[in-house]
mmCIF file of the C-alpha atoms, coordinates in Angstrom:
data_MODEL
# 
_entry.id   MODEL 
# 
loop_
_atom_site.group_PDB 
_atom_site.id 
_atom_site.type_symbol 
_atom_site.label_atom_id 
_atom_site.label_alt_id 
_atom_site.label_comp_id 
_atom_site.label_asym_id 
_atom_site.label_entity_id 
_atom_site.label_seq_id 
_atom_site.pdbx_PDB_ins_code 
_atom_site.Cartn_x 
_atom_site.Cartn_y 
_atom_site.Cartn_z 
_atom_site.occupancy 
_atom_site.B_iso_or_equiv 
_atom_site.pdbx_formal_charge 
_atom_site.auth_seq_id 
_atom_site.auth_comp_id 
_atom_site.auth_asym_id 
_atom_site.auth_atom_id 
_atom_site.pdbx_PDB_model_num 
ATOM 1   C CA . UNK A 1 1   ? 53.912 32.313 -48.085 1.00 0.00 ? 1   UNK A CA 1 
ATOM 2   C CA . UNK A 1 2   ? 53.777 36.048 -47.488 1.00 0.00 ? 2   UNK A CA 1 
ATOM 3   C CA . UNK A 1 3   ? 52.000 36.564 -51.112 1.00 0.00 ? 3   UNK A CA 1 
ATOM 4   C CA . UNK A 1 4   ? 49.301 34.190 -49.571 1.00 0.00 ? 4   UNK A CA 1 
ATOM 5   C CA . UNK A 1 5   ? 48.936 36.204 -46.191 1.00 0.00 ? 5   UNK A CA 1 
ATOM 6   C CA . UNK A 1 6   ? 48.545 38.931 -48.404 1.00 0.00 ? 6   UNK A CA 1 
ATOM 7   C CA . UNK A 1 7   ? 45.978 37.551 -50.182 1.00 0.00 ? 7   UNK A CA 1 
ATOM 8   C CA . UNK A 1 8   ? 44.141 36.691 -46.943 1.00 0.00 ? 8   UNK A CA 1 
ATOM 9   C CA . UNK A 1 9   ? 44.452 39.683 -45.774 1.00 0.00 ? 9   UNK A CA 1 
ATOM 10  C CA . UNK A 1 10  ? 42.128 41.077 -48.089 1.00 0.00 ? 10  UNK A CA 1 
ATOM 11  C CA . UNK A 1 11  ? 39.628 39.582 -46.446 1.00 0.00 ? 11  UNK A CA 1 
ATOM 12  C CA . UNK A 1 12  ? 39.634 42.606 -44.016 1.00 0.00 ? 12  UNK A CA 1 
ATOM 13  C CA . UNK A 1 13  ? 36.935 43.948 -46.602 1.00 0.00 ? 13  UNK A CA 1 
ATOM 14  C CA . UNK A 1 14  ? 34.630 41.408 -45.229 1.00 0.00 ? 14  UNK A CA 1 
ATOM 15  C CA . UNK A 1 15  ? 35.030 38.584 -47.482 1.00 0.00 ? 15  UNK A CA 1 
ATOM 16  C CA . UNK A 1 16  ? 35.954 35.730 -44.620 1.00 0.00 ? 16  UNK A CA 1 
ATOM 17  C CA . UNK A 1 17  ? 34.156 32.566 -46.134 1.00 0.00 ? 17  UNK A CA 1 
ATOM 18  C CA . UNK A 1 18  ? 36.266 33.289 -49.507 1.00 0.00 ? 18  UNK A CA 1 
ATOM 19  C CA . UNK A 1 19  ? 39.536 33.904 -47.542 1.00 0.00 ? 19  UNK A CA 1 
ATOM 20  C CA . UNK A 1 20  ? 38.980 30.735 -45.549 1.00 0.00 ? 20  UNK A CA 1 
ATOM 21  C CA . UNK A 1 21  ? 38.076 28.619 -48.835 1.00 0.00 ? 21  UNK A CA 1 
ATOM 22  C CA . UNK A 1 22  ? 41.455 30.598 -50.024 1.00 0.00 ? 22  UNK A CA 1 
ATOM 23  C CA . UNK A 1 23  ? 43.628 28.766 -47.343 1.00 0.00 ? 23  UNK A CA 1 
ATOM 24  C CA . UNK A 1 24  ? 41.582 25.807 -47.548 1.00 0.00 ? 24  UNK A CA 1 
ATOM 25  C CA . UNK A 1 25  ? 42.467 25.336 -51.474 1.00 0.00 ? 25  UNK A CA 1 
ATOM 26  C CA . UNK A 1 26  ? 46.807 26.734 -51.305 1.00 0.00 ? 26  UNK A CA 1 
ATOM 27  C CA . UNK A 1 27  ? 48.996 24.230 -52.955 1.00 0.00 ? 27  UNK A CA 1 
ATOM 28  C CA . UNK A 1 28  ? 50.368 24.690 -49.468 1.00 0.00 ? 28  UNK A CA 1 
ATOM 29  C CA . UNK A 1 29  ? 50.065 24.216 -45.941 1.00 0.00 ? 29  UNK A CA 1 
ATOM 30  C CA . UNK A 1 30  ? 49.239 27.814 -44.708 1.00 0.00 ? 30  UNK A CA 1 
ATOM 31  C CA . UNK A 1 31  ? 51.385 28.492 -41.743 1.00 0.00 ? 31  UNK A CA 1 
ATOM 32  C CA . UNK A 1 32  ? 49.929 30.388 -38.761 1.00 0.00 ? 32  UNK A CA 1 
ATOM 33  C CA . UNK A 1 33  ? 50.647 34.104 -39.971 1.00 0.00 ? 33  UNK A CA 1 
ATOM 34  C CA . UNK A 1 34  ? 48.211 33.311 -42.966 1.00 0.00 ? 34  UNK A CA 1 
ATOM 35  C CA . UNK A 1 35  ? 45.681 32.081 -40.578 1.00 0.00 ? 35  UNK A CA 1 
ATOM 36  C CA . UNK A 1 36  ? 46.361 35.358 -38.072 1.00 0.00 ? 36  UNK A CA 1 
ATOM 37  C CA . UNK A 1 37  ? 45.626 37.626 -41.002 1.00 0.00 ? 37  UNK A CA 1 
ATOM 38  C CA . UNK A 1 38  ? 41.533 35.971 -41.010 1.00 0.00 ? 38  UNK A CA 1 
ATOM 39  C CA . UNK A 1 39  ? 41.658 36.196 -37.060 1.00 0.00 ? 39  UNK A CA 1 
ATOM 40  C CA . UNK A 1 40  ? 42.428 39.665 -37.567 1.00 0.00 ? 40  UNK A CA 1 
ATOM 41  C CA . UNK A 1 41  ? 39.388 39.864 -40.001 1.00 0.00 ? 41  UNK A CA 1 
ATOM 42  C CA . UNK A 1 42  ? 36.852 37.703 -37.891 1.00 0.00 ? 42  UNK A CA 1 
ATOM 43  C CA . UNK A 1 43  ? 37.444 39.991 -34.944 1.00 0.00 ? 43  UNK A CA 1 
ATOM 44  C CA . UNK A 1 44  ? 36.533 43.253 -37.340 1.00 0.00 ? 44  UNK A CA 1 
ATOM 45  C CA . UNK A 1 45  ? 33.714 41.687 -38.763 1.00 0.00 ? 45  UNK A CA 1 
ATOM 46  C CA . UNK A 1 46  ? 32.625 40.189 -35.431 1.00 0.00 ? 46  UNK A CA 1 
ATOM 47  C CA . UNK A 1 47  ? 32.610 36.213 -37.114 1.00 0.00 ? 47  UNK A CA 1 
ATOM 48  C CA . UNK A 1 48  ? 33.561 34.955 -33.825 1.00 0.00 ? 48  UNK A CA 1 
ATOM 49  C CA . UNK A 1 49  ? 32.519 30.923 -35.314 1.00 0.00 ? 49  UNK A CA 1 
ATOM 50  C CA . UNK A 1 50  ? 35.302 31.242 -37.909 1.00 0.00 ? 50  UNK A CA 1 
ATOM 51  C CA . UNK A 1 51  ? 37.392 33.280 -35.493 1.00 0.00 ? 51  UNK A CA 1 
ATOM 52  C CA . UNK A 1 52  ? 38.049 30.416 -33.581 1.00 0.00 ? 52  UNK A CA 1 
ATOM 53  C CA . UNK A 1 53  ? 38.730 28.427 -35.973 1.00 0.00 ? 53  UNK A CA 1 
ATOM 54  C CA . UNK A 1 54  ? 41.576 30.310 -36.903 1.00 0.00 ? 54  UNK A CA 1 
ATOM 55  C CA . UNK A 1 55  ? 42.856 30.899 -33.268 1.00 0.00 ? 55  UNK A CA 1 
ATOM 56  C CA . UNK A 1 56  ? 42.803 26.942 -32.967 1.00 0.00 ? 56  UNK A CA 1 
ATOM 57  C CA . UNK A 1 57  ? 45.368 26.921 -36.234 1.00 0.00 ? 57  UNK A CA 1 
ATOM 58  C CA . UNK A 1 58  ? 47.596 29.527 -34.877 1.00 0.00 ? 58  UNK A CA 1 
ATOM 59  C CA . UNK A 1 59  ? 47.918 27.691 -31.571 1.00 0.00 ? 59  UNK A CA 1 
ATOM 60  C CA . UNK A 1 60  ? 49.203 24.612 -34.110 1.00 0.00 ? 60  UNK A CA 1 
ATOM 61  C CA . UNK A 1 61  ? 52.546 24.167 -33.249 1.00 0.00 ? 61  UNK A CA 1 
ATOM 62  C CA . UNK A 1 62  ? 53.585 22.479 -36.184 1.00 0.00 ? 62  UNK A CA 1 
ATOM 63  C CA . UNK A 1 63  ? 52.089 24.994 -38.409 1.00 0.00 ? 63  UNK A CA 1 
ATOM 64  C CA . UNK A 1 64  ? 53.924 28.205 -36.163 1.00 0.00 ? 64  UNK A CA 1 
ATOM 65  C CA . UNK A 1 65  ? 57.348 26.041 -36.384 1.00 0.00 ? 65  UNK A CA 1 
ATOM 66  C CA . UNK A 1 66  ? 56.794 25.451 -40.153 1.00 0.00 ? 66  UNK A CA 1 
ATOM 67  C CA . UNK A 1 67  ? 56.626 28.879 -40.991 1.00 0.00 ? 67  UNK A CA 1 
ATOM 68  C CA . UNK A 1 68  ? 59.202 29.874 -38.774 1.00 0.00 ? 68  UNK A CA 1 
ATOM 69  C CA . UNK A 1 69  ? 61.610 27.635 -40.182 1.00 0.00 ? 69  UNK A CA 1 
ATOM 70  C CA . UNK A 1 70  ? 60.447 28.650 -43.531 1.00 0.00 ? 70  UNK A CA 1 
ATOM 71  C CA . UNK A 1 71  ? 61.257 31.755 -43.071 1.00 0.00 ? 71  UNK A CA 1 
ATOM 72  C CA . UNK A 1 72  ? 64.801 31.364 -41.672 1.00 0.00 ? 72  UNK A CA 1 
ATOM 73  C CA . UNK A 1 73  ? 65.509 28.782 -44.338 1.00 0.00 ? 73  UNK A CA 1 
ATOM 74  C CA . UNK A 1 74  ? 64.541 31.808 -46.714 1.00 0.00 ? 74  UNK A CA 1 
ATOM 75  C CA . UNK A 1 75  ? 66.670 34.648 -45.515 1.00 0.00 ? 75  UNK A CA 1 
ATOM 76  C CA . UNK A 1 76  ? 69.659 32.419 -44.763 1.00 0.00 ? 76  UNK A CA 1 
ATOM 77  C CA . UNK A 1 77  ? 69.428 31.730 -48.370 1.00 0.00 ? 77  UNK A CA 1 
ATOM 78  C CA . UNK A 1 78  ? 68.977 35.518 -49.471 1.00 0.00 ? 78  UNK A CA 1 
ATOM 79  C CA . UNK A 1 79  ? 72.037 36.220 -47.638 1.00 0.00 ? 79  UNK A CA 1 
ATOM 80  C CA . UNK A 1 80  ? 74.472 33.583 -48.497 1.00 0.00 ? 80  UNK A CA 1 
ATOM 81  C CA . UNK A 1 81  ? 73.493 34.515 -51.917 1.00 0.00 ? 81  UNK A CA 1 
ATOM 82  C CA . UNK A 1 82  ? 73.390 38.485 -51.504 1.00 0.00 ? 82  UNK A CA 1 
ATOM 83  C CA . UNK A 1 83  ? 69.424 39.168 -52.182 1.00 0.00 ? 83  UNK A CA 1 
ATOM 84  C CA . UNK A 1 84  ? 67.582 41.769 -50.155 1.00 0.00 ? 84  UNK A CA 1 
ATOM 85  C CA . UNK A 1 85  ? 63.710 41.791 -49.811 1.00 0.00 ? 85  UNK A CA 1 
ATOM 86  C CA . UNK A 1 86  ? 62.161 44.657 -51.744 1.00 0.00 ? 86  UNK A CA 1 
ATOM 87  C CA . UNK A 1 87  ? 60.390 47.201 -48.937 1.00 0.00 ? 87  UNK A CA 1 
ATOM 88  C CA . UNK A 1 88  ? 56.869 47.202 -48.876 1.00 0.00 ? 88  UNK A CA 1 
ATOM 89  C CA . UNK A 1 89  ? 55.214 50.006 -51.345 1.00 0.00 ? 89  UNK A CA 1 
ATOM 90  C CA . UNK A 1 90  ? 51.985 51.178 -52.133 1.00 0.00 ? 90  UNK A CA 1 
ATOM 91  C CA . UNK A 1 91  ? 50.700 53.649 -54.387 1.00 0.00 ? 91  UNK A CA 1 
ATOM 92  C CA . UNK A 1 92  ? 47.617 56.005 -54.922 1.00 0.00 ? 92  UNK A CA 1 
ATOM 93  C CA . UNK A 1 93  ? 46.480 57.526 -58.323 1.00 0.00 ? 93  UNK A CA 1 
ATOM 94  C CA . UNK A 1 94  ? 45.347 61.264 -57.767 1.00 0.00 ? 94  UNK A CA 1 
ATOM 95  C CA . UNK A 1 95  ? 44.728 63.418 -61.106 1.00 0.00 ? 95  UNK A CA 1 
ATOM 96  C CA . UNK A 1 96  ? 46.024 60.707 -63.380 1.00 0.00 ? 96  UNK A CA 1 
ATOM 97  C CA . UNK A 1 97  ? 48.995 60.851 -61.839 1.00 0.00 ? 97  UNK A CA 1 
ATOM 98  C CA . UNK A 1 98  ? 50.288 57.587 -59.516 1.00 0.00 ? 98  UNK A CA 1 
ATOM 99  C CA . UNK A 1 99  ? 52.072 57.886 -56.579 1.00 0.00 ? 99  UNK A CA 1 
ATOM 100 C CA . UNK A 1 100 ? 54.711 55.559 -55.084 1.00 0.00 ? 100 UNK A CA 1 
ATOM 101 C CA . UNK A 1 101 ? 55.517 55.276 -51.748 1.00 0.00 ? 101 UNK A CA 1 
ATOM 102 C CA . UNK A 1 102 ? 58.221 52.519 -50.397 1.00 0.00 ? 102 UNK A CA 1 
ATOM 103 C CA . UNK A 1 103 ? 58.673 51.444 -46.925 1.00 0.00 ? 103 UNK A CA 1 
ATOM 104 C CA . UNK A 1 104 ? 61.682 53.305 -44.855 1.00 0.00 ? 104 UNK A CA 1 
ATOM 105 C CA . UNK A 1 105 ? 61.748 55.569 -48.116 1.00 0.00 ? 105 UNK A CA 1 
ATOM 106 C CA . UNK A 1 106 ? 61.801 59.898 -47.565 1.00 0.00 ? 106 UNK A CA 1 
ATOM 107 C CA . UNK A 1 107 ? 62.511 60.534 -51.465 1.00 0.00 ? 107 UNK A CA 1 
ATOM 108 C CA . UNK A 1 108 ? 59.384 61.036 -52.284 1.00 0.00 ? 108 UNK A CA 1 
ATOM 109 C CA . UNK A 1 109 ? 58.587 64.815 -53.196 1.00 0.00 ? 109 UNK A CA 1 
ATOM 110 C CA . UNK A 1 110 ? 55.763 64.927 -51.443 1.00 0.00 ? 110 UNK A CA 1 
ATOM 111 C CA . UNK A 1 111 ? 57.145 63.130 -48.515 1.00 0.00 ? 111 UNK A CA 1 
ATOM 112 C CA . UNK A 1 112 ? 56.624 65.682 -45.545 1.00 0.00 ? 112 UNK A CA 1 
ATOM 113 C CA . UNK A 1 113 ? 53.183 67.039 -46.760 1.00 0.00 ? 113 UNK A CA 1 
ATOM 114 C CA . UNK A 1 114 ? 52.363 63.413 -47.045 1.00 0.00 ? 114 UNK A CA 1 
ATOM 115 C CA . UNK A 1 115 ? 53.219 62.057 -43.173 1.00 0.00 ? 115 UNK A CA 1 
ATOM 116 C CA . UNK A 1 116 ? 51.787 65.260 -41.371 1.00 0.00 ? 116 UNK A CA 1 
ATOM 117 C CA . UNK A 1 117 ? 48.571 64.355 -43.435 1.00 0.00 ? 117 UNK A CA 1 
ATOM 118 C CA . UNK A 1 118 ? 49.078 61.071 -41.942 1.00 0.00 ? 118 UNK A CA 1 
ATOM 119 C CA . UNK A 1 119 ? 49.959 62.085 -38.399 1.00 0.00 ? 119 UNK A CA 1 
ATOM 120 C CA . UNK A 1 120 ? 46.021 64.675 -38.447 1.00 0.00 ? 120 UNK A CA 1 
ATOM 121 C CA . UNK A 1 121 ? 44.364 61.687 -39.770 1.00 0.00 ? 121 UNK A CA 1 
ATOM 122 C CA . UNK A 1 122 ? 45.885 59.196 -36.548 1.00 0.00 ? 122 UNK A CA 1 
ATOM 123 C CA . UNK A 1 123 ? 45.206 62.238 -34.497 1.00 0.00 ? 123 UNK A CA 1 
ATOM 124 C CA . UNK A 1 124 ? 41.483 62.193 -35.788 1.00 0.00 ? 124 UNK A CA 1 
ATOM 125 C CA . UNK A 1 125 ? 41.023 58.643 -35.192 1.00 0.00 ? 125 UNK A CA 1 
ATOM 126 C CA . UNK A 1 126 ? 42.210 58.846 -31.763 1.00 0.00 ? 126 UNK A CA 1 
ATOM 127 C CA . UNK A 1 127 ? 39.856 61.653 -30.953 1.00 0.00 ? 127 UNK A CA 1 
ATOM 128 C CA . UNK A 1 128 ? 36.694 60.532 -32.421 1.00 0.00 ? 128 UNK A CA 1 
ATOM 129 C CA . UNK A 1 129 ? 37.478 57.720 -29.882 1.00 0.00 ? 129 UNK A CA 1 
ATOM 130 C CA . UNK A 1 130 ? 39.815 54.711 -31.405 1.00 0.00 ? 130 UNK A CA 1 
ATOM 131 C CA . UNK A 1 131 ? 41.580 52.786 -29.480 1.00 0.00 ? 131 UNK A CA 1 
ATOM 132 C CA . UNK A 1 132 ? 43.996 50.041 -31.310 1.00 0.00 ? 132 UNK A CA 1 
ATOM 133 C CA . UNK A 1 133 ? 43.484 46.435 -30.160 1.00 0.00 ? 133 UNK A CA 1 
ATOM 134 C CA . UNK A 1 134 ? 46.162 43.816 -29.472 1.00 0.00 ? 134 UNK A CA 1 
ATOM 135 C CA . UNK A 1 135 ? 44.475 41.182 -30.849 1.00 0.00 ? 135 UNK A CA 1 
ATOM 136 C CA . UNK A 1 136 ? 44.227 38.144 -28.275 1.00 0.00 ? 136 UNK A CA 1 
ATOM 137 C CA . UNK A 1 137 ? 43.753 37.550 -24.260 1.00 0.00 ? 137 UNK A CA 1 
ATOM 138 C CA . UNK A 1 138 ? 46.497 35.969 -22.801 1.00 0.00 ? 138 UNK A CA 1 
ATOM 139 C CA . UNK A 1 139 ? 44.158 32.430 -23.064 1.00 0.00 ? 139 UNK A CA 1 
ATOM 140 C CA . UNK A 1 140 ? 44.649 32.578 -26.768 1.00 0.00 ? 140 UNK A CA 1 
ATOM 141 C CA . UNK A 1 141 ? 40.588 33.582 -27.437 1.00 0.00 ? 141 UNK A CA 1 
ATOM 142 C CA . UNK A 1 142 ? 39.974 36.256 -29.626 1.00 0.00 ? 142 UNK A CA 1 
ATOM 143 C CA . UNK A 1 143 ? 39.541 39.927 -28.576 1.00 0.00 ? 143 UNK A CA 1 
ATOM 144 C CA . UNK A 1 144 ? 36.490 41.421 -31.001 1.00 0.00 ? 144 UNK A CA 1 
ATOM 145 C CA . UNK A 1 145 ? 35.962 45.072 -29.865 1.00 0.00 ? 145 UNK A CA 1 
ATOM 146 C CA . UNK A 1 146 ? 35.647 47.385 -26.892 1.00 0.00 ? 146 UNK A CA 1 
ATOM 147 C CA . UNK A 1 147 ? 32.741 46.130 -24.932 1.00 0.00 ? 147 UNK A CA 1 
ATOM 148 C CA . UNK A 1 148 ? 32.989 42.865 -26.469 1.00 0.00 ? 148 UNK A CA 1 
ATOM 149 C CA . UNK A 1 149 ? 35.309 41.280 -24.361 1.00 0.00 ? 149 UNK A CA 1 
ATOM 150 C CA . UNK A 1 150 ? 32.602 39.391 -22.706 1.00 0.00 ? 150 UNK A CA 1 
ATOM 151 C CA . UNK A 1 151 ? 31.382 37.748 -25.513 1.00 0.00 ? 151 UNK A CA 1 
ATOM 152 C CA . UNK A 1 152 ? 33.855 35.037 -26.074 1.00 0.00 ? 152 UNK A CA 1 
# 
């Protein structure tokens, strides 16, 4: 299920009527975390319509349970059998050259050099005026942007 959040997740680069005909076509029931990943899209791109839609599958109890359970199923099953979940990685090509990074992971040579670059570009956001969102009002409706919060 993750590999299809993923997936959806993409559609952060403004492709929301592909990610929802995505979800719409899995072999299986998308669980609410695939359908947070398009809320979190929607309220980007400002698609409040589609949005909606989404908050009104994430409030699905059967579908939050399913995953849930899912997902304990799963790691109860790594452990009794001794797997561990790969970390998270990314990479960047610069000069031919490809970089790995993995999640919780300080071996990389670069590895200082590479978080203060990290730590000016969050200070840069913050001072040309970002502020991070949390997502949703308390009433479940989805939170767009500052200034927006009327809109819904």
């Amino acid at each position: 299920m993750e590999h299809y959040a993923c997936m959806v997740d993409l559609s952060r680069a403004g492709h929301l009527n592909e990610a929802r005909i995505f979800i719409e076509r899995m072999l299986i029931q998308a669980y609410a975390r695939v359908w947070m990943c398009l809320s979190s899209a929607c309220r980007v791109y400002n698609h409040v319509q589609l949005g909606e839609h989404a908050i009104q599958k994430i409030k699905d109890p059967k579908l939050a349970m399913d995953g849930h359970l899912e997902a304990a199923k799963v790691t109860m099953t790594m452990k009794e059998k001794g797997l561990r979940k790969m970390p998270g990685c990314s990479w960047i090509e610069e000069k031919d050259k490809i970089n790995v990074f993995l999640s919780m992971d300080s071996a990389h040579p670069h590895n200082i050099e590479v978080y203060r670059t990290f730590e000016d570009l969050t200070r840069n956001i913050h001072e040309e005026g970002y502020v991070p969102r949390s997502g949703y009002r308390s009433n479940g409706s989805l939170l767009l942007s500052r200034g927006d919060e009327g809109r819904l």
